[in-house]
N, C-alpha and C positions, 0 to 999 in steps of 0.2 A: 347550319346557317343561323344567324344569329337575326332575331325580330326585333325592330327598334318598334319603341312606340313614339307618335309626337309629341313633341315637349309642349309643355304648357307656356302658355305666355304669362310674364313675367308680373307679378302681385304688386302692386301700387302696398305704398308703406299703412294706407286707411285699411286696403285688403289685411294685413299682418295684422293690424291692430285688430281690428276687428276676431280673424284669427285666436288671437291670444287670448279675447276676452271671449270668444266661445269654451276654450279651452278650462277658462277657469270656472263655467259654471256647468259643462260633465263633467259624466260620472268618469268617464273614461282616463285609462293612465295617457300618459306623455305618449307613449308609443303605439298605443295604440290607436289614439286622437292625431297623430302625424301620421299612420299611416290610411287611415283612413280621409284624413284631407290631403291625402297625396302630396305631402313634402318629408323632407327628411329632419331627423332628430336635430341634426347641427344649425339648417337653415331656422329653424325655429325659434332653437335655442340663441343664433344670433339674432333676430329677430325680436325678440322679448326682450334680448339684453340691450339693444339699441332704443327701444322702445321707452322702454324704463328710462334712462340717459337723458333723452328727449324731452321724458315728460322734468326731470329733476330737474332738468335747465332753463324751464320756463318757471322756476322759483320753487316748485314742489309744493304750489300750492294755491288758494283762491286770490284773488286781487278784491279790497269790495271796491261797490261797485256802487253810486249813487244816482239815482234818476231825480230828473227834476220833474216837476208836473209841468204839461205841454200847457202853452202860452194859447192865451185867450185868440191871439191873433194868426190868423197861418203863417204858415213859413211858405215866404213865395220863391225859395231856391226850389230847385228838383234837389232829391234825394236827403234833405233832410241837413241837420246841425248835430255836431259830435264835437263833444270838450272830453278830452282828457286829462288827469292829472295825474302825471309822473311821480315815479317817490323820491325823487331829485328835487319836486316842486312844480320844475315845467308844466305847462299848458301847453296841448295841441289842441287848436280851434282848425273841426274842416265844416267848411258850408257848402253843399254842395254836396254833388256826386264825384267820388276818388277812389281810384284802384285800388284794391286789397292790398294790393304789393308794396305800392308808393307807402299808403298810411304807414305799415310796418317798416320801413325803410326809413320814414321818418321819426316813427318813434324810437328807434334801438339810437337811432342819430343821438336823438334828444336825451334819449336816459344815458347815452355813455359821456354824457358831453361835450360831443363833438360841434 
């Protein structure tokens, strides 16, 4: 008669990453570092390789980034004032509090020039 054991529930893609970058700093081989985090060689290895992918597509690399110095006067929105500037040029001005989602939905708008 054969023992199953219960399957683990399914890793959020922060879990992998996280994952991969334990891996890179043991001592441990590949195989023995997946077996011991109980996943297999191939999920991993797709796992790093989509990883990577991910990360090149968001330009492979830093954006800078400039702060201004906060105004003498408060800002009486809730949540604060964000200027972005695109490498198209565009400007996103939000005042206020706005979804994580929306912004970025706005910005990929703006840098493809839609």
């Amino acid at each position: 008669m054969k023992t199953t054991q219960p399957r683990r529930s399914r890793r959020s893609a922060s879990e992998w990453a996280l994952l991969v970058e334990e891996f890179k700093t043991s001592s441990l081989t590949l195989t023995a570092f997946c077996e011991q985090a109980d996943v297999s060689l191939s999920q991993f290895y797709n796992w790093r390789r989509k990883l990577r992918a991910d990360a090149a597509r968001v330009d492979g690399g830093f954006t800078p980034v400039r702060l201004r110095a906060a105004s003498a006067t408060p800002q009486s929105q809730a949540g604060g004032r964000i200027e972005v500037q695109l490498k198209n040029g565009r400007i996103v001005r939000v005042v206020g509090a706005v979804d994580a989602q929306v912004l970025r939905e706005i910005m990929l708008m703006a840098e493809g020039g839609a």
